[in-house]
N, C-alpha and C positions, 0 to 999 in steps of 0.2 A: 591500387585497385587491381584487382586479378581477374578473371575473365566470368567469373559467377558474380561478382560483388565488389562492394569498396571492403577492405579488411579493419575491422574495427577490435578494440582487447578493452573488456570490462571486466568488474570484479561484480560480482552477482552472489550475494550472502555470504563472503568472503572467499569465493571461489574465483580464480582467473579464467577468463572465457577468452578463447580468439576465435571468431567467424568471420566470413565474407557475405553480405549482405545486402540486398538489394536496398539503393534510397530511399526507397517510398514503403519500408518495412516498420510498420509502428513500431513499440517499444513493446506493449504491450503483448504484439504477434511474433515479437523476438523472442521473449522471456516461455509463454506460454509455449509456441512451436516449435522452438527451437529447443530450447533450453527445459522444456516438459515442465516448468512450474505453474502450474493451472491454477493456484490459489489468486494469483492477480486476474481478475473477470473484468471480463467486456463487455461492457451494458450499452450506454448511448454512443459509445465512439464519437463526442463531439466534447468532451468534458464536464459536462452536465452532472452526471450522476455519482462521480467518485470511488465506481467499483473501481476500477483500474486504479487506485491512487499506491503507488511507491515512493520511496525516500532513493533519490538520484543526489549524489553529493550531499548527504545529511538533509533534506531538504524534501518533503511530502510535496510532490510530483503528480497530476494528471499522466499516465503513461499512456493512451491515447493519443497526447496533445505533444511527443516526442517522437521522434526518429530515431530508430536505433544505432543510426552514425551516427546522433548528435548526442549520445552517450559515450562515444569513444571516450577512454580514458577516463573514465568516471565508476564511481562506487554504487551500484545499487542495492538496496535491502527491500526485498520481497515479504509475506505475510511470512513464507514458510523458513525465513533466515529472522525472526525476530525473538524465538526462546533458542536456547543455547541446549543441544540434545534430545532430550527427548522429553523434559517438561514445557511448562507452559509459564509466558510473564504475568508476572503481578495482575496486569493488565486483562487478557486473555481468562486467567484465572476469576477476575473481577464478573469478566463479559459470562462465565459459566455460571457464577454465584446466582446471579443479580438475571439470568436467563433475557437475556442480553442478545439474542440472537434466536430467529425461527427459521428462516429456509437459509439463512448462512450466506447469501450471492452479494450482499451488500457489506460484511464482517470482516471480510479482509481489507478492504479500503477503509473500511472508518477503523480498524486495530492500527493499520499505519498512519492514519490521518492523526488522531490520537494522541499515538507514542509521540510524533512531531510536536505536538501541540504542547504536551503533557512535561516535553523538555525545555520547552520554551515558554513556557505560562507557568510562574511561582504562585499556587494559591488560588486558582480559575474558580469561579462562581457555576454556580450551575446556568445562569443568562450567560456566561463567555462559552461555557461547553456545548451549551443550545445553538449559537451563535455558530463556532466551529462544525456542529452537525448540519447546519442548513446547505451547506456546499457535500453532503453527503445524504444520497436518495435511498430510505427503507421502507420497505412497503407494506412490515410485516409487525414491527416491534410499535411503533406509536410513539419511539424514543423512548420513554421516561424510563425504562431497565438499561440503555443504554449510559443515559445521561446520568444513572445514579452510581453502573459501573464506573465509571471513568470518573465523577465527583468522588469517590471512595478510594479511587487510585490515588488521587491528586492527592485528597488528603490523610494517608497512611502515614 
């Protein structure tokens, strides 16, 4: 610990990060303030809602519901570390097709909730993808362009 923070090293979209960090610094207010990656949003700050969601150690995360020392030594992937340059995943590409998104503030958590989901579920039903969306708050879409992106993903 050094006299601003406890010193914590993460890798953040395959970047190494060191900073010194106050305890009681979300994960969320890490990434965003610190680290300027704005795509992870902060909606209810209680876990509710799912904007915040990241993949901490392969793993679709409430980043809200983390401390950013309790990421020490850990991998995270962000919305804006999940295409590789300058296009866009299968996925992402699906969410544009299928208009999949309107004001966007809910798109980055449910793209990461998603991919998680999407690697871990062979063959998801559109009731498993419904199911997966209810832990994810949209205010805008109604789902069903969402639900048919990511069913099209599944089964490409």
């Amino acid at each position: 610990m050094t006299g601003s923070g406890i010193d914590i090293e993460v890798t953040v979209n395959g970047r190494r990060h060191r900073e010194a960090v106050e305890p009681r610094l979300l994960l969320t207010d890490f990434l965003r303030g610190r680290l300027g990656l704005t795509g992870t949003h902060v909606g209810c700050e209680h876990g509710v809602c799912g904007a915040c969601t990241v993949r901490l150690d392969g793993v679709a995360v409430r980043g809200c519901l983390v401390f950013a020392v309790q990421a020490h030594g850990s991998e995270i992937v962000t919305v804006e570390g999940l295409a590789a340059g300058d296009g866009l995943t299968p996925l992402q590409e699906a969410f544009r097709r299928h208009h999949a998104l309107q004001c966007g503030f809910c798109t980055p958590g449910i793209l990461i909730a998603a991919t998680d989901f999407l690697e871990r579920t062979a063959d998801p039903t559109k009731q498993e993808i419904r199911e997966l969306l209810s832990g994810q708050l949209c205010r805008c879409t109604g789902y069903a362009p969402i639900v048919d992106a990511i069913h099209e993903v599944a089964h490409a």
